[in-house]
C-alpha positions as CSV (number, residue, x, y, z in Angstrom):
1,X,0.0,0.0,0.0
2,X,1.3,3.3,-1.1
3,X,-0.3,6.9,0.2
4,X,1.0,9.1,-2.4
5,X,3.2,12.0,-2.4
6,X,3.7,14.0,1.3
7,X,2.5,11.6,3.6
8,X,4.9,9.4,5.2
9,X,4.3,8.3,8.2
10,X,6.9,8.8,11.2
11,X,4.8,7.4,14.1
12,X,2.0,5.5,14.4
13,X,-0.1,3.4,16.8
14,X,-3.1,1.7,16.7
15,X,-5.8,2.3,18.6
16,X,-6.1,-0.7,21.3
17,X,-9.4,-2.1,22.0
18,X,-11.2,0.1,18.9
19,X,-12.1,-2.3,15.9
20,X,-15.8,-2.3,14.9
21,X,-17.3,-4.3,11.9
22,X,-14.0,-5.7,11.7
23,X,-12.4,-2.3,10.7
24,X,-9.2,-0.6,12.6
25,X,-8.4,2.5,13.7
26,X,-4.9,3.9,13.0
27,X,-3.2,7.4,14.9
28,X,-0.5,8.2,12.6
29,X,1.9,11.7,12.8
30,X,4.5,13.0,10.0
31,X,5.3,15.3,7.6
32,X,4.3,18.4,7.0
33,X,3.8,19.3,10.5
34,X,3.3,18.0,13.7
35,X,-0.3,17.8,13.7
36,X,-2.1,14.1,14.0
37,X,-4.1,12.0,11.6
38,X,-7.0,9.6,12.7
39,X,-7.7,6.3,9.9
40,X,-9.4,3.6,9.5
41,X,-8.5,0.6,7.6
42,X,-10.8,-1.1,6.3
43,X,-11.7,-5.2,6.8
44,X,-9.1,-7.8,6.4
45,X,-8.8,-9.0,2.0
46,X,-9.4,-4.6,1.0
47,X,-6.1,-2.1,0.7
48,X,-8.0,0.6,1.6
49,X,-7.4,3.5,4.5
50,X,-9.0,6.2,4.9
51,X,-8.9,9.9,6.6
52,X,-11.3,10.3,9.4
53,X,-10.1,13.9,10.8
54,X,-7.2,15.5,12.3
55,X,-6.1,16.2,15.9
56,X,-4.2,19.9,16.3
57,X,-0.5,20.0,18.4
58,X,1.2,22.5,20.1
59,X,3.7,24.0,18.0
60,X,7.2,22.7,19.8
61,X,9.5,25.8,18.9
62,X,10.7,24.3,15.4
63,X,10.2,22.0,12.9
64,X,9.0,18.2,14.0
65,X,6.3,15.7,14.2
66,X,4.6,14.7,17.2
67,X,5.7,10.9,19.3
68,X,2.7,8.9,19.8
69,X,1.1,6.5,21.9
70,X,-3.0,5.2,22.6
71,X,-4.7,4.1,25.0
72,X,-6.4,0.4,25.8
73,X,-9.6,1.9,26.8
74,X,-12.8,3.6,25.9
75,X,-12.9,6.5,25.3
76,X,-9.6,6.1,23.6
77,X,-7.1,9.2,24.5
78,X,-3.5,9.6,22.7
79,X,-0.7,10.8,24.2
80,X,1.9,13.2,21.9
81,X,4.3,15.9,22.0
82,X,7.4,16.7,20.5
83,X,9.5,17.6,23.5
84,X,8.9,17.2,27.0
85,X,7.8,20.2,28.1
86,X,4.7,20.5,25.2
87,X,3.4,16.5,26.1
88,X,-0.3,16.5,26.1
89,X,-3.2,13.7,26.3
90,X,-6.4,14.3,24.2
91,X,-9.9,12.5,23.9
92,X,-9.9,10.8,20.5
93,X,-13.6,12.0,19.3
94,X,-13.8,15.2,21.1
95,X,-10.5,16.4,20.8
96,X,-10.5,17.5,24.0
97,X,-7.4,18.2,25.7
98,X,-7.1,15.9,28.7
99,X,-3.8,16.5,29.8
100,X,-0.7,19.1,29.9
101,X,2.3,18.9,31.0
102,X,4.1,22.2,32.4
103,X,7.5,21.0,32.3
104,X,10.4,23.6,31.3
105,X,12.4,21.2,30.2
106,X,12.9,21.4,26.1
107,X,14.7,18.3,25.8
108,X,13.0,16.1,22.4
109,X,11.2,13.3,22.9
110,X,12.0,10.4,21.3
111,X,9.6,8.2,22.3
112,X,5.9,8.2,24.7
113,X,3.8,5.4,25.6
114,X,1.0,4.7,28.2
115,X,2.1,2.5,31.0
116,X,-1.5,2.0,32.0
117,X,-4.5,4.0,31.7
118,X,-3.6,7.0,33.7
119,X,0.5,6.6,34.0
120,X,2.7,8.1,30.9
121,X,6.4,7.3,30.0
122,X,8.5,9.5,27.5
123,X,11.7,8.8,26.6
124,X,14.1,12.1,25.9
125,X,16.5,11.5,22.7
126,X,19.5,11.4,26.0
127,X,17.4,8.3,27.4
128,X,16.3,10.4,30.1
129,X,12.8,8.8,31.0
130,X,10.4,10.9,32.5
131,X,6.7,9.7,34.1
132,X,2.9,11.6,34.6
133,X,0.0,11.2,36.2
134,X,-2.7,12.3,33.8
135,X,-5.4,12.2,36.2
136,X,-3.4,15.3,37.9
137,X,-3.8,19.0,37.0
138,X,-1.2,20.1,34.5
139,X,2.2,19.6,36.2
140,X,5.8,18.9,35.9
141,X,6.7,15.8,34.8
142,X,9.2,13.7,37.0
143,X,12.1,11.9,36.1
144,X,11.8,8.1,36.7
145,X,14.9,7.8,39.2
146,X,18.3,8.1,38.3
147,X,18.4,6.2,34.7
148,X,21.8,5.4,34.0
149,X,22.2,4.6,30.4
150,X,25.2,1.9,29.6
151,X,27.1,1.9,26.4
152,X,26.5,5.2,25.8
153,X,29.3,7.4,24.3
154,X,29.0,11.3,22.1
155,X,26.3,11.3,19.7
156,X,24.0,8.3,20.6
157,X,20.4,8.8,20.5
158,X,17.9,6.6,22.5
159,X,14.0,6.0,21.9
160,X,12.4,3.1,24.0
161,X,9.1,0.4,23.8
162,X,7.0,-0.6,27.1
163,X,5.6,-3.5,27.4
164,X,1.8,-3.4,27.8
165,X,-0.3,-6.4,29.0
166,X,-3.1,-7.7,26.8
167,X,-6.8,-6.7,28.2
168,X,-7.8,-10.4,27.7
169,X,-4.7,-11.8,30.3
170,X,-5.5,-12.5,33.9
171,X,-1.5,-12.9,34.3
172,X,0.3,-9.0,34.8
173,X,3.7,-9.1,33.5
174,X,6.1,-7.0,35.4
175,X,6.3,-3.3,33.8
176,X,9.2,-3.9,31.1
177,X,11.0,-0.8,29.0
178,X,13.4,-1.4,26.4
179,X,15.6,1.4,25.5
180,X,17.3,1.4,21.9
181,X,20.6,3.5,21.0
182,X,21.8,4.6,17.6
183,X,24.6,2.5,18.0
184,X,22.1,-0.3,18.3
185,X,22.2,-1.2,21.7
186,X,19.1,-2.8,23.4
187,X,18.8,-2.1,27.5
188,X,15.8,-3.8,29.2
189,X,14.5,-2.4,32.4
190,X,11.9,-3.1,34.9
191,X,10.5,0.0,36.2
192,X,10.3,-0.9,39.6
193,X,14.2,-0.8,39.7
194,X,15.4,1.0,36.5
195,X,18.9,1.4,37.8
196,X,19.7,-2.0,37.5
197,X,19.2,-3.5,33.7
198,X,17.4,-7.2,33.5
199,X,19.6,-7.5,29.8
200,X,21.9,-5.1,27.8
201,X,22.5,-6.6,23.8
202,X,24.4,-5.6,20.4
203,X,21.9,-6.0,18.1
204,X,23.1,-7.4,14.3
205,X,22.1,-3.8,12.7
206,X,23.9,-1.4,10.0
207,X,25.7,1.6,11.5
208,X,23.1,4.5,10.8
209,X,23.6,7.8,9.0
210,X,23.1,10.7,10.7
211,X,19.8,11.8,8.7
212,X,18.6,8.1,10.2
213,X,18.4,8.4,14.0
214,X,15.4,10.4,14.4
215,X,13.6,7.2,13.4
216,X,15.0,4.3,15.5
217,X,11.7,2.7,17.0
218,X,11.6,-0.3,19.7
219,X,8.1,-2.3,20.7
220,X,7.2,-5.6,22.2
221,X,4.7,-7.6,21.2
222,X,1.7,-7.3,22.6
223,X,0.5,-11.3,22.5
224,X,4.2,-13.0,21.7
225,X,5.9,-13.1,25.4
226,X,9.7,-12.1,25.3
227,X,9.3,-10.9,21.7
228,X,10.6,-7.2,20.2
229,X,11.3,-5.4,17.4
230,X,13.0,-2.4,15.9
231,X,13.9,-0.5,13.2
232,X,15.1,2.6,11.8
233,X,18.5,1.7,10.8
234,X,17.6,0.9,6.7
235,X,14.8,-0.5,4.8
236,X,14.2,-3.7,7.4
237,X,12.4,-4.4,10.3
238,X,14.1,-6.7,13.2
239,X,12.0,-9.3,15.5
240,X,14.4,-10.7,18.5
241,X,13.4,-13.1,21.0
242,X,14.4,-11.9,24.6
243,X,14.3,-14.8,26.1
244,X,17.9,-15.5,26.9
245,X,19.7,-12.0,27.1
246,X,21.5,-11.0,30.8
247,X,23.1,-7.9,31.4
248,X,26.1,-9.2,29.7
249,X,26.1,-7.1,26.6
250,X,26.3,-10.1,24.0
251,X,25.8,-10.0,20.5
252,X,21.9,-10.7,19.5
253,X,20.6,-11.9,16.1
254,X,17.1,-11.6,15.1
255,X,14.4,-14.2,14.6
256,X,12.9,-12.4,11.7
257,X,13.5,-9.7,8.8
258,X,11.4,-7.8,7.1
259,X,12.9,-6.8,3.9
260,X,9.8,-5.7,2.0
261,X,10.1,-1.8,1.7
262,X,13.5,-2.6,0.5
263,X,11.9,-4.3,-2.8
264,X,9.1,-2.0,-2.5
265,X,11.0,1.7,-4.2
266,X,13.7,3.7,-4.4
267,X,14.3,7.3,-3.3
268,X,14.7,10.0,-5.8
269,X,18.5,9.7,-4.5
270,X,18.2,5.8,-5.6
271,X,19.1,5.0,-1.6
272,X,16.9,1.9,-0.7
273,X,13.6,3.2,1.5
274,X,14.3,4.0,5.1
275,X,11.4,2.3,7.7
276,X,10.6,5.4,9.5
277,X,8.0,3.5,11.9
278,X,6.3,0.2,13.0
279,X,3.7,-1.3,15.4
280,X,2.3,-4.2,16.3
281,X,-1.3,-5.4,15.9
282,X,-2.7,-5.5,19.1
283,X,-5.0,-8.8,18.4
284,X,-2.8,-10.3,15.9
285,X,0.1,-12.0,17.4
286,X,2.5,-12.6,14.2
287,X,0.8,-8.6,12.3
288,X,2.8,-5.7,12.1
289,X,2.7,-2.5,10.6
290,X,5.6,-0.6,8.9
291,X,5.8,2.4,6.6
292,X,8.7,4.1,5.0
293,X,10.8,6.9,4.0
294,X,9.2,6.3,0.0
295,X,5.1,6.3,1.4
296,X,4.9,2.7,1.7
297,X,2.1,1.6,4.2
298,X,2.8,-2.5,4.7
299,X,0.5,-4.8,7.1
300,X,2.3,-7.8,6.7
301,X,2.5,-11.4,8.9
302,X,6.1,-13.0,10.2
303,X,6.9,-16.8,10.6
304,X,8.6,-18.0,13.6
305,X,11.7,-20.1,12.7
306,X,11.0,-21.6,15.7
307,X,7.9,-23.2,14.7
308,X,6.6,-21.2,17.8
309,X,2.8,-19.3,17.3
């Protein structure tokens, strides 16, 4: 699926819990400004999306788009911002601004997720992670503890996933974060104790360029336990299994690639297309979602080597 000239998408998220008549709602943010667009994709066999309406951001001081994340529930809300000091929550259908934060800080965000439905993680470009209560009045935001970030040397740039537990599981999974360098380093934290990491990897990735960073995205998979993915490095999407990493800072080789925006165009430049975003399906185990740097849109399937589903 291809959207044409000007929209590519640099974040995107589903909206959890929202699929009626067997349709899906989509959140999607990206050039040419930082404002939000609301889709729906139509039923499983059609390749078609369409706009719904738009959702207004706070400018952030320059050029940008806005970091993403939905909620599980109903009403659905989104969270977005492109630094920390301009976050903000608003109702999906009313666009009604829940949330503010009145932080000073102006340090980008690189990433924003819902812990549960009324705590909010972001994730500065530094790896600096930073926690909100939206049920309180507009406030400062606090920084989760003193984050130390491993590995890190001049220049790196972090985003990070959270790992959310299905509506339909009785079993709570402690509250994971994985944090993803330029450099492709993969920290996993639990946020009980986030000075202490669970695992610290290599991943197998390409050395990006320094037009690529902004893009590096990290998420585990919602219905796969100990699964991840990222991208942002080149055309491909990663899939790792977590299951035995430790703090030692191994090497890590994925389960699964997706290659298809690689076969799918070329830029005007002829450089390969660059996956600017991904998520997973949240009812799906084995669907993703990926666009790139050319306007692809792909919902595509993986198969486990494993033989594992």
């Amino acid at each position: 699926m291809k959207l044409g000239r000007g929209m590519k998408f640099s974040s995107l998220s589903y909206l959890r819990g929202c699929t009626q008549r067997r349709t899906s709602l989509l959140v999607t943010s990206g050039p040419p400004d930082s404002g939000l667009q609301i889709w729906r994709m139509e039923p499983d066999g059609t390749d078609i999306i369409k706009l719904l309406g738009t959702i207004p951001t706070l400018p952030g001081g320059d050029e940008g788009w806005a970091r993403i994340a939905t909620t599980v529930s109903k009403p659905s809300r989104v969270l977005h911002g492109l630094r920390i000091g301009n976050l903000q929550v608003t109702d999906i259908e009313s666009k009604q601004t829940l949330f503010m934060a009145a932080s000073p800080s102006n340090e980008e965000v690189s990433t924003v997720d819902f812990l549960d439905e009324v705590t909010a993680l972001a994730c500065s470009m530094k790896g600096q992670l930073f926690l909100a209560d939206t049920r309180q009045p507009p406030h400062l935001l606090g920084a989760a503890g003193d984050v130390p970030v491993p590995l890190a040397s001049g220049g790196l740039r972090w985003c990070a996933g959270v790992r959310q537990n299905p509506l339909d599981c009785s079993a709570i999974d402690e509250p994971l974060i994985a944090q993803l360098s330029s450099g492709g380093h993969v920290v996993l934290r639990d946020l009980r104790n986030t000075t202490s990491p669970l695992a610290v990897v290599q991943c197998c990735v390409p050395t990006p360029g320094l037009h690529e960073v902004e893009f590096l995205s990290i998420s585990f998979a919602p219905l796969l336990r100990g699964c991840l993915s990222l991208s942002g490095f080149d055309g491909t999407i990663h899939i790792y299994d977590t299951h035995n990493w430790d703090p030692s800072a191994q090497e890590a080789k994925p389960l699964f690639l997706h290659k298809g925006h690689v076969f799918s165009g070329a830029s005007a430049a002829g450089h390969p297309p660059l996956v600017t975003t991904h998520a997973w399906h949240p009812s799906k185990p084995q669907t993703l979602l990926s666009a790139a740097s050319d306007g692809s849109l792909h919902v595509w399937d993986w198969a486990d080597p494993r033989g594992v589903s």
